[in-house]
Every structure is written in structure tokens, then in C-alpha cells.
C-alpha atoms as one frame of an Amber mdcrd trajectory, in Angstrom:
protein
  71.496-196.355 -10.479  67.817-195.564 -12.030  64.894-195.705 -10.295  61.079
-195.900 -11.268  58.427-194.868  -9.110  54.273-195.435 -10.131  51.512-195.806
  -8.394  47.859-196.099  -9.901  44.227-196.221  -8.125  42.070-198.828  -9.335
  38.730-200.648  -8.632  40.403-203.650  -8.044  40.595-205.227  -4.927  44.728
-205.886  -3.611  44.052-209.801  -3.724  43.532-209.441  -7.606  46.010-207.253
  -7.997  48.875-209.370  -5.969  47.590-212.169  -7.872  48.275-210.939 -11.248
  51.920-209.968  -9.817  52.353-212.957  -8.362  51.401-215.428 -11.431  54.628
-215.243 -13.187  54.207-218.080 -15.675  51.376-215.955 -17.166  53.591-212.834
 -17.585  54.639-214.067 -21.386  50.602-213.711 -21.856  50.491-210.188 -21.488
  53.956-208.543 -20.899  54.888-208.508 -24.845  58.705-208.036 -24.039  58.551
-211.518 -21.756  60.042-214.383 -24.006  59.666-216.438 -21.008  58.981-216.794
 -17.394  59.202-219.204 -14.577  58.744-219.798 -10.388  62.357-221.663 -10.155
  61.368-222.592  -6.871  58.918-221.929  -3.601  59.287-220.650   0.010  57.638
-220.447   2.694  57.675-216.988   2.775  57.281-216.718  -1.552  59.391-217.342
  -5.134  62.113-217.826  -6.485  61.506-216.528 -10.567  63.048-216.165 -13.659
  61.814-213.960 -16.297  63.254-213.972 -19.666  63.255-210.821 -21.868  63.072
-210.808 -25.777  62.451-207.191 -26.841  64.034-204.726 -30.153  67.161-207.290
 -30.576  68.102-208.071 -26.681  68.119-211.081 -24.906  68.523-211.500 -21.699
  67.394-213.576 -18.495  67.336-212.186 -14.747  66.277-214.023 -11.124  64.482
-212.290  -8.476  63.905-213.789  -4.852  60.554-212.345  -4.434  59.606-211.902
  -0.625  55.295-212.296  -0.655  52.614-211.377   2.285  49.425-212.459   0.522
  47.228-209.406  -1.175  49.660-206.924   0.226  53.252-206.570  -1.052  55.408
-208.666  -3.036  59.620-207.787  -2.580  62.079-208.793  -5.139  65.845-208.840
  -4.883  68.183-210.086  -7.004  69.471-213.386  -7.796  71.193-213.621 -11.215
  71.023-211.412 -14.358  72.847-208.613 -16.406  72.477-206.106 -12.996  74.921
-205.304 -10.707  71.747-203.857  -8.393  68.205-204.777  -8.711  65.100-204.366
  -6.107  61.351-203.967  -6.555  58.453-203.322  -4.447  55.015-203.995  -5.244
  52.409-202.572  -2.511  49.023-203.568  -2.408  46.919-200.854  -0.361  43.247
-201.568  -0.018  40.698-198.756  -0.388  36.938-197.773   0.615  34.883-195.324
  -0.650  34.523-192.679   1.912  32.234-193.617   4.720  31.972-196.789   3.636
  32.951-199.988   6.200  34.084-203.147   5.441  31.670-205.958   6.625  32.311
-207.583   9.840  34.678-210.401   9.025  36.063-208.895   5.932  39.826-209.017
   4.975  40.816-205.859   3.790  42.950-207.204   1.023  39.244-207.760  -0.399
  38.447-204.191  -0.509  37.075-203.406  -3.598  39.250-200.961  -4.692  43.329
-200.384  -4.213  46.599-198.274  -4.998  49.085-199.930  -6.394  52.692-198.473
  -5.751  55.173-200.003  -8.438  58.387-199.102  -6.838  61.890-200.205  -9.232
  66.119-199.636  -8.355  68.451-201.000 -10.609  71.917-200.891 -12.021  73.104
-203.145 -14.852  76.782-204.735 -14.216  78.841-203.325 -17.078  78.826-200.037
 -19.106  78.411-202.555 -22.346  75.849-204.115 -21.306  74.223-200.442 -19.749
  74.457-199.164 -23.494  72.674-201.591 -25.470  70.367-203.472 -22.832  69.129
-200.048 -20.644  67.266-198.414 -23.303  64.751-201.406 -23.728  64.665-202.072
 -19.665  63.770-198.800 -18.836  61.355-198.750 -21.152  59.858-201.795 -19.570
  59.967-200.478 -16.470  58.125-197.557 -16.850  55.433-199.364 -18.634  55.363
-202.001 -15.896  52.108-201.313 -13.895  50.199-200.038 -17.163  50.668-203.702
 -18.438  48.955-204.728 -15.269  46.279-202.793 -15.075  45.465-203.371 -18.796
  45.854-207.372 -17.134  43.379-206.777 -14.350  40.856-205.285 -17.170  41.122
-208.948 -19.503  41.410-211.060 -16.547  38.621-209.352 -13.608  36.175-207.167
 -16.541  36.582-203.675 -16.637  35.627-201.216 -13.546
């Protein structure tokens, strides 16, 4: 199994930065290896998605059920695809400058900066498909939460 661990401070605050996450149908906008993507279906508790990946030659569609708590964490799990395993974390941890206090009343997912852990397990189901689809998914997923920040910069102005 592979894993992929990053995590990135920005001056963003987590509500941006779960929104960017959680807008799939934009991914094909900015993720250049994402052919396709779509919410399959709600819940009350987040998404059902489907992101399709067209990148050096391979093709190939996966489902996560993606477990939300607004401006703070997004969990996916898998559905359908070429993996035998796959699970994902996003966290959305709000920061201050030091000293500084949030206004009375303020939620802290609108602190105006955040980290951002990007956190990535996965196994693909066959040794075939391991061979000549793994070299272009780990290369997306280590290049993952750069995409988004480089998002967050087009969408929210650069900080």
C-alpha cells in the first residue's frame, strides 16, 4: 500500500479551502489530469463523487464516499475504481497570528489563515493494473494539495 502525507500553511481561511475540495465539478478546471468529475449523489452528512482521470495514456474512473463537516475535514473512502484500498483525509485547521483573537461571534473555520493536511492510502487491485496506472497516480497524488493552493491563488487573489 502507498501512502502520501502533505500539509501546507496558507493565508487562507479553512472555509475557502474546504470549498475548493469540496467543488468537485470544478476539479477538470484546474486539476489538468481530471478528464472529468462529478457529485453522483448527496448526503446528509456529504458526496458521493466520481472523478475521471485522463493523464500520459491512462484512463481510468474511481468513486469516493466523501464524509464532510463544513470548513473542517472532508473523508473519502472508496466506492468503485481500479483500487483494491483507497482513503483520504483532508483537514482544515484554522490559524491566528499570535496574540491575535477571533472576534466575538466568529467561526473559526473563518480564520484567516489555515494548515491544510492532505493525507492519501491506497492500493490498486491488480499487479497489471499497479504497473501501468501507479506511476501517473502517484504522481497525482503528490501534486495534489500544490494544485489547490495554486486554486485558492486564481479563485480568492493571492496572500
Amino acid at each position: 500500500m502507498k501512502h502520501v502525507h502533505k500539509s501546507v500553511l496558507l493565508w487562507y481561511s479553512p472555509r475557502e479551502m474546504y470549498g475548493l475540495v469540496t467543488n468537485v465539478q470544478d476539479y477538470p478546471q484546474f486539476l489538468p489530469w481530471c478528464d472529468r468529475a462529478e457529485v453522483l449523489q448527496t448526503h446528509e452528512d456529504g458526496a458521493t463523487a466520481r472523478v475521471h482521470i485522463a493523464f500520459a495514456g491512462v484512463h481510468q474512473a474511481f468513486t469516493t464516499r466523501n464524509v464532510q463537516v463544513p470548513g473542517r475535514s472532508v473523508i473519502m473512502n472508496l466506492v468503485d475504481g481500479p483500487f483494491s484500498h483507497l482513503e483520504g483525509t483532508w483537514l482544515f485547521t484554522p490559524l491566528q497570528k499570535p496574540g491575535q483573537v477571533l472576534p466575538e461571534g466568529q467561526d473559526p473555520i473563518d480564520s484567516p489563515a489555515c494548515k491544510v493536511e492532505f493525507s492519501l492510502n491506497y492500493a490498486f487491485a491488480s499487479r497489471a493494473l499497479s504497473l501501468v496506472v501507479s506511476p501517473v497516480f502517484d504522481r497525482i497524488a503528490n501534486t495534489f494539495i500544490e494544485a489547490f493552493v495554486k486554486r485558492a491563488e486564481q479563485v480568492h487573489g493571492p496572500r
